[in-house]
C-alpha positions in Angstrom: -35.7 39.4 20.4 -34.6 36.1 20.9 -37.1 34.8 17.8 -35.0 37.3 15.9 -31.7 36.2 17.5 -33.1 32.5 16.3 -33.8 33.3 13.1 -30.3 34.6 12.6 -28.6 31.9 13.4 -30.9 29.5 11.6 -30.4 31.7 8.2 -26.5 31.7 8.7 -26.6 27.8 9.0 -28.4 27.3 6.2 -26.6 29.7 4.1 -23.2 27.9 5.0 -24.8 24.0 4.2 -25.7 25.1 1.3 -22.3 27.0 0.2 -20.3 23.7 1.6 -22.9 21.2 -0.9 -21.9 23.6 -4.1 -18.4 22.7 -3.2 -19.1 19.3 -2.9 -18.8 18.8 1.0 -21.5 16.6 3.1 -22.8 19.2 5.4 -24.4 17.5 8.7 -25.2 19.9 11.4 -24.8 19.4 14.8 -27.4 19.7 17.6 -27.1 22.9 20.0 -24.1 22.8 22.2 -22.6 25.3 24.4 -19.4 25.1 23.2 -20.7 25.5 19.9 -20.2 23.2 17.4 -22.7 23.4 15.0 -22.1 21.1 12.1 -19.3 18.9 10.6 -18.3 19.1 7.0 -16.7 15.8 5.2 -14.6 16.4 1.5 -16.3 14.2 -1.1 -14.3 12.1 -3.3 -14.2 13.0 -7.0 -16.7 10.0 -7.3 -19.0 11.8 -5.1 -18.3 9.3 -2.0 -17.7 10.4 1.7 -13.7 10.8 1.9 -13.3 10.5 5.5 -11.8 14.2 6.0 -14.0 16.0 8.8 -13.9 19.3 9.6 -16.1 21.1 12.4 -17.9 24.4 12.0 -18.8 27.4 14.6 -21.0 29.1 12.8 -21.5 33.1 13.6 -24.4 34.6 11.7 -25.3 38.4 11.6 -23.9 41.7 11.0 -22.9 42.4 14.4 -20.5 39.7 14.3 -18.6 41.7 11.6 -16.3 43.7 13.6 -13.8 46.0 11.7 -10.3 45.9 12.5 -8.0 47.6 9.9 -8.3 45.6 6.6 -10.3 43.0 7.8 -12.5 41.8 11.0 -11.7 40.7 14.1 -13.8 37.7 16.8 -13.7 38.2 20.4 -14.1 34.6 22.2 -14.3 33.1 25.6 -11.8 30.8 27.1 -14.0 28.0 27.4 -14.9 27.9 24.0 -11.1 28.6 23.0 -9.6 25.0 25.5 -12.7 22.8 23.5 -11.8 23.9 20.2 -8.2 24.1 20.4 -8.0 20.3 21.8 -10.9 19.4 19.7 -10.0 16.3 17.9 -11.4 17.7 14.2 -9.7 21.2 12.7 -12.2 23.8 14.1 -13.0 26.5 11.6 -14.8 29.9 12.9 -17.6 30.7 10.0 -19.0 34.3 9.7 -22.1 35.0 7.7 -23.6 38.3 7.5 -27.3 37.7 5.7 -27.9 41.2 5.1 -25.1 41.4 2.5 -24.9 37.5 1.9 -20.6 37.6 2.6 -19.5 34.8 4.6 -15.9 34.6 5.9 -13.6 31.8 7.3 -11.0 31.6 10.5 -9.0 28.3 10.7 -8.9 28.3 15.0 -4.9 28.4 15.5 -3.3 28.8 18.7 -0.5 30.7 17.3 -3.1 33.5 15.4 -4.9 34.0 19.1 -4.3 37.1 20.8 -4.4 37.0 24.3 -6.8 39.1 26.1 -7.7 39.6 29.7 -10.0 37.1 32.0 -9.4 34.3 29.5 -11.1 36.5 26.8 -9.4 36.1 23.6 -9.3 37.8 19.5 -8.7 35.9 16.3 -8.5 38.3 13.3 -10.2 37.4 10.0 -8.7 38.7 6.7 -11.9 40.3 4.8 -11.0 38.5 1.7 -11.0 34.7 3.3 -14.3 34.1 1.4 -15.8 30.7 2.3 -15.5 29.6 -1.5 -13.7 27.8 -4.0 -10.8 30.2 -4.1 -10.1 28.8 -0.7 -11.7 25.5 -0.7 -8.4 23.3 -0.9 -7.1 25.6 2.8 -10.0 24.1 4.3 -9.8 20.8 2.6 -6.5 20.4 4.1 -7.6 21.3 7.7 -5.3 24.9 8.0 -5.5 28.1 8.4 -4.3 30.5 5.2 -1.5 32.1 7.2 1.9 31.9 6.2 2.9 29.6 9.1 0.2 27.4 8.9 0.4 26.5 4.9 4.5 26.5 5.7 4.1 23.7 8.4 1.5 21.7 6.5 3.5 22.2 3.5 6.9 20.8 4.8 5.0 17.3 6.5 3.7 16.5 2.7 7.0 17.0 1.4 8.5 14.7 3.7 8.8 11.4 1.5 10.8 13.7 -1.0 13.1 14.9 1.6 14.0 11.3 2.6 14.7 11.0 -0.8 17.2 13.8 -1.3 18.8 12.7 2.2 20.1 9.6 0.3 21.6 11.3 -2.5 25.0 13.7 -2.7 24.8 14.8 -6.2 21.5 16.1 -6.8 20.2 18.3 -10.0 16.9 20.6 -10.1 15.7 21.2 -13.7 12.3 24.2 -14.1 10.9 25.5 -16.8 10.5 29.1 -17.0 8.0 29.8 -19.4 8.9 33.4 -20.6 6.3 35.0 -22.4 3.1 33.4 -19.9 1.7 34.9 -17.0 2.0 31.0 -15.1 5.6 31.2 -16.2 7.5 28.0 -13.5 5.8 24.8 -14.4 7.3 21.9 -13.0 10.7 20.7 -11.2 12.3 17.8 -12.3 15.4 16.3 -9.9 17.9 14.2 -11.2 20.4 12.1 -8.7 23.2 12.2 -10.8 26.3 13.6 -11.5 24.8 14.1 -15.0 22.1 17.0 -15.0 20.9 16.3 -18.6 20.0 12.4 -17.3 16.4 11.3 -17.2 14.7 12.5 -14.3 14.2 10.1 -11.1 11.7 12.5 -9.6 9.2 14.7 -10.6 7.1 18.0 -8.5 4.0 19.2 -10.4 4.0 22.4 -9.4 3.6 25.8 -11.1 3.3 29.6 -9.8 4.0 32.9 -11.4 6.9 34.7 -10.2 9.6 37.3 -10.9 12.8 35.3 -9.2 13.9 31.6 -9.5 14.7 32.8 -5.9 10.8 33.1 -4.7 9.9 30.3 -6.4 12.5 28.1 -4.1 11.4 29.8 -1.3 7.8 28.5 -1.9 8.1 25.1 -3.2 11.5 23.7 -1.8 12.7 25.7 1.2 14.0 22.8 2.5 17.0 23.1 -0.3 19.6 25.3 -0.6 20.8 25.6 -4.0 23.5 27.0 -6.7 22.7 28.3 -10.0 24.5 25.6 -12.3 23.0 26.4 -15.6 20.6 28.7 -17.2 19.7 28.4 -20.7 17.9 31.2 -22.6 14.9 30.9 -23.8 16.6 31.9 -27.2 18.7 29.0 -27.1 15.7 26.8 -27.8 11.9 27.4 -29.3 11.6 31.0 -27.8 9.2 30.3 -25.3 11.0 28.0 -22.8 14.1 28.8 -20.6 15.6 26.2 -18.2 17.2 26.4 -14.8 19.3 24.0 -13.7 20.0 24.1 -9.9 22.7 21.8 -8.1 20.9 21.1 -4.7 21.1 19.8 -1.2 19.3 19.7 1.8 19.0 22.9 3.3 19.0 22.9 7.4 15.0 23.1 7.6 15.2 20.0 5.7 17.7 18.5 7.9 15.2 19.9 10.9 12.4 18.0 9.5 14.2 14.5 9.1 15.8 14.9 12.9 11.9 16.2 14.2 10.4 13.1 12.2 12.9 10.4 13.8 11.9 12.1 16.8 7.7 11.7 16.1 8.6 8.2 15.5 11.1 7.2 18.2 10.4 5.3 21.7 10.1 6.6 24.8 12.2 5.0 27.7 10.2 2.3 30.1 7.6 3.5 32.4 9.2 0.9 35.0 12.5 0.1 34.6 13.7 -3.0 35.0 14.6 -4.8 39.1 17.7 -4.5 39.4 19.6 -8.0 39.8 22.7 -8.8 42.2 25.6 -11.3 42.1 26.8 -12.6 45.1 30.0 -14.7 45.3 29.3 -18.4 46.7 32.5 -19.5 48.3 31.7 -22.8 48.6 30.2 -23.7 44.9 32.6 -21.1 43.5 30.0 -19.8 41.4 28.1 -16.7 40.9 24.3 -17.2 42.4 22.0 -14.4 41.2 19.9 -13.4 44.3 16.4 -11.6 43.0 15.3 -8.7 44.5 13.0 -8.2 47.7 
């Protein structure tokens, strides 16, 4: 049995180098451990050169791991394993491979997506379409999980040189292109700090996403604006393909949030010892102040 059990895991960790080598990831595993690390995964450059992003892997192979809970799976963990990877100083992603039907499945390990069990034991759920491949490459690249929460919070730290930017601005325009008649209709947002929106744009956000509403596509990209519709012009006002939004804009209070929070990461804390205090006494015979140090 425990050949068998061997076997398994041997199976899954090869299965999971290889699929992190076809997305162009150095794969080094890790020996044995209790806690159960079993390899680390570094991003290659696009010139095929170590990047220096590190991930670590607990690897999980067999069908019994594959535990159904409604639309996708659920792991049960122990607390030990949860206090090393959750102060582990890599992101610590859970890998499931099932060798009988070759699916393998990825878990980001987030405090906030633990459930709380009894005796220290613990669940994470896994969605049973997180498939560890390229559709999902770049959420692992980046170190997070795929929740909304955790893309949301990585999301708004990247976008914090543009917020600073905004801050120093009061008139501020947002030009995107709605491309009518194409499935990848928003492509790109252009902001303009002027009173003029039709000046040259000082800043530019290559981004792009189908959606219904100008509405969702602000809540994805920019939530950390509020805005005003100030323009819309037709697509039939131009070539027929290409309509235009033009948004007045301002920092919303999430991006306020994120300035005050990022003074905060960077401010000082107060002394560990404060200073000796120092006392004046009067000197009647110099008529001076003396300055008498502390015991």
């Amino acid at each position: 049995m425990a050949d068998t059990l061997d076997q398994t895991d041997r199976e899954g960790i090869h299965a999971v180098g290889l699929i992190f080598t076809r997305l162009n990831w150095i794969f080094r595993e890790q020996p044995t451990s209790d806690y159960g690390i079993d390899a680390q995964a570094e991003k290659r450059n696009p010139d095929g050169k170590a990047g220096g992003k590190l991930i670590a892997l607990q690897i999980k192979s067999g069908p019994s791991y594959f535990r159904p809970r409604g639309d996708g799976f659920v792991y049960y963990g122990e607390a030990r394993h949860r206090e090393y990877w959750s102060n582990h100083s890599l992101p610590v992603f859970l890998i499931l491979h099932n060798p009988e039907t070759n699916v393998t499945l990825w878990q980001r390990i987030e405090e906030h997506l633990i459930e709380e069990g009894q005796d220290g034991r613990w669940a994470i759920a896994i969605p049973a379409d997180q498939t560890l491949d390229e559709r999902h490459e770049h959420f692992i690249a980046a170190g997070i999980a795929s929740d909304v929460a955790s893309t949301r919070r990585a999301q708004l730290a990247l976008d914090l040189p543009a917020i600073r930017q905004f801050a120093e601005h009061s008139e501020i325009y947002l030009r995107i292109e709605d491309w009518v008649n194409k499935t990848l209709n928003f492509r790109g947002a252009a902001a303009v700090f002027s009173e003029e929106p039709d000046a040259e744009a000082d800043l530019y956000f290559n981004v792009a996403m189908p959606a219904y509403t100008i509405d969702y596509f602000m809540a994805v990209f920019f939530p950390w604006l509020d805005w005003t519709l100030h323009e819309y012009q037709d697509a039939d006002d131009g070539a027929g393909e290409v309509a235009l939004h033009i948004l007045r804009v301002e920092l919303s209070d999430v991006g306020k949030a994120a300035l005050t929070l990022d003074e905060f990461y960077q401010s000082k804390l107060p002394p560990f010892q404060p200073e000796p205090e120092i006392s004046y006494i009067r000197d009647e015979r110099e008529d001076e102040w003396d300055i008498e140090e502390p015991n």
